[in-house]
C-alpha positions in Angstrom: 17.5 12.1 17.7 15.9 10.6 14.6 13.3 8.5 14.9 12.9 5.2 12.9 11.0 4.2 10.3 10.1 0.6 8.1 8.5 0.3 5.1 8.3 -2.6 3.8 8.6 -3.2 -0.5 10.8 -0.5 -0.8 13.2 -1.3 -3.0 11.4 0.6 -6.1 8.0 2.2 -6.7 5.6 3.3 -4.2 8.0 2.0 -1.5 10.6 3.6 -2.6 9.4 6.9 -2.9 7.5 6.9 0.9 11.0 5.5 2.1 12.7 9.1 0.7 10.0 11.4 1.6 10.3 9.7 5.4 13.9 10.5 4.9 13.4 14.3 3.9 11.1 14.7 6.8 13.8 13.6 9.1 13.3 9.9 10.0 15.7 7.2 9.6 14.5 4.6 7.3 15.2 0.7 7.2 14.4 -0.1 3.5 12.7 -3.8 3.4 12.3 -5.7 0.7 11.9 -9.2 -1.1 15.0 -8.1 -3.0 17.9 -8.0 -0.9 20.3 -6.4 -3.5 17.6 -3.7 -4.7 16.7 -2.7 -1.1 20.4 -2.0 -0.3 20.7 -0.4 -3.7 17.5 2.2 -2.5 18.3 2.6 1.0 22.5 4.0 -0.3 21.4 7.2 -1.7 19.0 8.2 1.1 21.3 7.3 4.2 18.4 4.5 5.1 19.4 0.7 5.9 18.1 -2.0 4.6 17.2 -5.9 5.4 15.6 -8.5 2.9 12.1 -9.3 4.2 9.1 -11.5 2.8 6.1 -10.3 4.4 4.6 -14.0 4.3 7.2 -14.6 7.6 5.9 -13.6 10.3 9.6 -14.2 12.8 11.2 -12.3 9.7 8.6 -9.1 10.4 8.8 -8.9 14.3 13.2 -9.5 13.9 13.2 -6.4 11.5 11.0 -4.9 14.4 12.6 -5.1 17.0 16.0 -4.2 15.0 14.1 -0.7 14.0 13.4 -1.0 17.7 17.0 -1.0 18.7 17.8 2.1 17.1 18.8 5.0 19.0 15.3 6.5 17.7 13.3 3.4 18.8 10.7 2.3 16.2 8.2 5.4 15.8 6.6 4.2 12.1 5.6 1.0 10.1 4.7 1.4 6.8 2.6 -1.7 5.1 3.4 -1.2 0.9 4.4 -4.6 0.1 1.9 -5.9 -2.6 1.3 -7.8 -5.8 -1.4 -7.1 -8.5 -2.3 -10.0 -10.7 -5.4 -9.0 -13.2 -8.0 -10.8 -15.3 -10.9 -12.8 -14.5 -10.9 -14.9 -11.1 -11.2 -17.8 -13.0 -8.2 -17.7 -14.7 -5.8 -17.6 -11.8 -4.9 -20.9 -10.2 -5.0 -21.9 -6.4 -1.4 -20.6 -6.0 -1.8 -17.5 -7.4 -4.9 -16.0 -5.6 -2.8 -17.7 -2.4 0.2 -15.5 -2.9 -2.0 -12.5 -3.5 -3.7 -13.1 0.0 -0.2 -13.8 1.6 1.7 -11.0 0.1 -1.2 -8.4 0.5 -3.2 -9.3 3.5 -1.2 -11.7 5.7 2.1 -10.0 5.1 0.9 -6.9 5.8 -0.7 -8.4 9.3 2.4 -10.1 9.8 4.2 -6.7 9.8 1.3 -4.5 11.9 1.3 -7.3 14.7 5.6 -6.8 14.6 5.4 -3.2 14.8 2.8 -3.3 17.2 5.1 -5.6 19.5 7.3 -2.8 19.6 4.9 -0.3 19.9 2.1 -1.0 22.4 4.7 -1.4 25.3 7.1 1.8 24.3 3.2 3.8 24.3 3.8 5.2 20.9 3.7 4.9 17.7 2.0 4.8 14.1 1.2 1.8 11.3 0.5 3.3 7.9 -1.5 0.2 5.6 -0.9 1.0 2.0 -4.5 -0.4 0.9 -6.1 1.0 -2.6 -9.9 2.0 -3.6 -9.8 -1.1 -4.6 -10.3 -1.6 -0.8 -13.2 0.0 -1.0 -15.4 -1.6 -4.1 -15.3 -4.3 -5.9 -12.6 -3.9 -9.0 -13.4 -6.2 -11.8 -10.4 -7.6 -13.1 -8.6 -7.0 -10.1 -10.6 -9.1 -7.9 -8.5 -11.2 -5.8 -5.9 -8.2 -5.8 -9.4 -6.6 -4.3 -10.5 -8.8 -1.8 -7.1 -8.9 0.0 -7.1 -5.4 0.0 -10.5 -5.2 1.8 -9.3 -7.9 3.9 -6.6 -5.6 5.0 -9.2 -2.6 5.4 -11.0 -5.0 7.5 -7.9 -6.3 9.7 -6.6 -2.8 10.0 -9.9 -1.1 11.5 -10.6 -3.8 13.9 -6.7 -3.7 15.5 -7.0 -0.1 15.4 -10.7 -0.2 17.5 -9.2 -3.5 19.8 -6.9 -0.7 20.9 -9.1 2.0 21.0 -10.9 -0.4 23.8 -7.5 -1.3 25.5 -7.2 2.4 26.4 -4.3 2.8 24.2 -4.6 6.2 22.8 -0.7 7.2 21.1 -0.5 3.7 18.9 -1.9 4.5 15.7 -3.3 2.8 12.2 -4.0 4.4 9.4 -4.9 3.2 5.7 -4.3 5.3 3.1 -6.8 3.7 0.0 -4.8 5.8 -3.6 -5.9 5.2 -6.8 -3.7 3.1 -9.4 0.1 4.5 -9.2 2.1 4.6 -12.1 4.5 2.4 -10.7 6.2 -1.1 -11.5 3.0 -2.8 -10.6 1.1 -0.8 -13.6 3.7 0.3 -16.2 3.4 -3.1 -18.0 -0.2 -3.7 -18.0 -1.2 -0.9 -20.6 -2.6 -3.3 -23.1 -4.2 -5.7 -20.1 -8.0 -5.4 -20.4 -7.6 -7.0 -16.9 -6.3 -3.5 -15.4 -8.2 -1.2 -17.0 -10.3 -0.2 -13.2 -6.7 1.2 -12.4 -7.3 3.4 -15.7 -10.2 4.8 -14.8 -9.3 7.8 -13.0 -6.3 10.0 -12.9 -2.6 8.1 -12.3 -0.9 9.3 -9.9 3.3 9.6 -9.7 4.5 7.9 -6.5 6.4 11.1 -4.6 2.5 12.5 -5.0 1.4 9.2 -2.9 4.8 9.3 -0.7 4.1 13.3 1.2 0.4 12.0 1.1 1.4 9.2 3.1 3.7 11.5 5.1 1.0 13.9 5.9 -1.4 10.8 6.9 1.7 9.5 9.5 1.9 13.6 11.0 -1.8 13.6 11.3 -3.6 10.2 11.2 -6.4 9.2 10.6 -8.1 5.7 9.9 -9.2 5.9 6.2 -7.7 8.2 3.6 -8.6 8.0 0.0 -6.5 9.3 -2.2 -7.9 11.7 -4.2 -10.3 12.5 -1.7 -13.1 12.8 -4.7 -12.4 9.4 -6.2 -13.0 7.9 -3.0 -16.6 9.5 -3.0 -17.3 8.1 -6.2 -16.2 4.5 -5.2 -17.6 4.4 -2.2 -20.9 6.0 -3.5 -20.2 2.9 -6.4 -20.0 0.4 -3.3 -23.3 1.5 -1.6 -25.3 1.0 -4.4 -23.7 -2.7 -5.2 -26.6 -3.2 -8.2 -25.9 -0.4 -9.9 -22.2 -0.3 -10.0 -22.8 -4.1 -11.6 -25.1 -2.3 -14.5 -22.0 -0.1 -15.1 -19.5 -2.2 -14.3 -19.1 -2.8 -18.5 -18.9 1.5 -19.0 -16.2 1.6 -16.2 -14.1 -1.1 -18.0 -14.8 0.9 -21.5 -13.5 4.0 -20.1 -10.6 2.5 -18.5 -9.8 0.8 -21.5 -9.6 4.4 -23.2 -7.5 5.7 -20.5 -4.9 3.1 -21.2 -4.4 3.9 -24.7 -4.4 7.3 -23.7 -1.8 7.3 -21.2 0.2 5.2 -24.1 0.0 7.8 -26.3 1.1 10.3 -23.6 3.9 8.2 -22.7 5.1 7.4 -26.4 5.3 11.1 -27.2 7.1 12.1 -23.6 4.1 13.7 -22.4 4.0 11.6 -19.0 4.5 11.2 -16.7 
């Protein structure tokens, strides 16, 4: 019997591509989205089902729960990937912008761990997989508000995961799995935004590289991944020495700056990805 899945923003990028690589490992995935036409559209060609969801509603969440949950495979997996990205100074966002970023990224993806876990706790099993960023794990200049509801989520997922730790609940799991910027709908028009060159500063990854990470994270989990394993090192070194990281903060915007007219040139001569 299959077991059941949800991932929530599925409908392209990321989502989409965690959603297929559930499917190919044998699950049955319920393709959620804002986008109630594009989530059916992604879940036809993988045998999935879909419903619309907006994280931000919390009775929307636990009712796509405890549909997964009536599946013949009962809910076994929740997968957190809804998320927005707005860049450029703090300053320059107004109060409804940096409130969507907070409701989309860290109460939506609460909203769905607290539905999941509704399901969950009382069946004894099962796994929540937050889709956070390294931008969970230092401070990203430009991408600051997109940063601190990722941290928030960091934050919100360890302390659920220990609260059940200390319940006794041993076979109800959390993971976060922290990747560095994804060449997805989120970045592919922000090439010539100064305000998203942190997410240039390493290597982009391709989303079906992310998705079997994020597969092998929900076989084996654990409660922090980053994704490459070295860049997390070198931004959580980055985070413990806060002064420093603020001295280079300038070099680390330079060089990301440079990797986004590289990857435009890659791109324009069908080099990448």
């Amino acid at each position: 019997m299959q077991l059941t899945a949800v991932v929530t923003g599925a409908a392209r990028g990321l989502g989409q591509a965690i959603a297929t690589a559930l499917v190919q490992k044998g699950y049955r995935v319920l393709v959620t989205d804002v986008d109630a036409a594009a989530a059916s559209t992604a879940a036809a060609p993988i045998g999935g089902w879909s419903a619309a969801l907006d994280v931000r509603d919390s009775d929307s969440c636990f009712s796509v729960a405890a549909s997964a949950a009536a599946d013949p495979g009962g809910l076994a997996v929740w997968v957190n990937n809804a998320g927005i990205l707005p860049t450029g100074p703090v300053w320059t966002h107004d109060a409804d912008t940096r409130r969507l970023v907070m409701e989309v990224n860290a109460l939506g993806a609460m909203n769905g761990t607290l539905a999941a876990l509704s399901v969950m706790r009382p069946a004894g099993r099962g796994h929540v997989v937050n889709v956070v960023s390294l931008a969970g794990l230092v401070a990203a200049p430009g991408e600051t508000v997109y940063g601190a509801s990722k941290h928030a989520l960091l934050a919100f997922s360890l302390g659920t995961l220990a609260e059940l730790r200390a319940a006794g609940e041993r076979d109800v799991h959390i993971s976060c799995i922290c990747p560095d910027g994804i060449w997805t709908p989120m970045l592919q028009d922000k090439l010539d935004d100064p305000g998203a060159a942190a997410s240039f500063t390493g290597t982009l990854l391709v989303p079906a590289r992310v998705a079997r990470r994020v597969v092998r994270l929900v076989e084996h989990p654990r409660p922090v991944v980053a994704f490459p394993r070295w860049r997390g090192g070198l931004v959580r070194l980055l985070d413990a020495f806060p002064s420093g990281s603020m001295r280079l903060a300038g070099t680390m915007l330079a060089l990301g700056r440079a990797g986004q007219r590289r990857y435009a040139k890659r791109i324009a001569s069908g080099t990448w990805p």
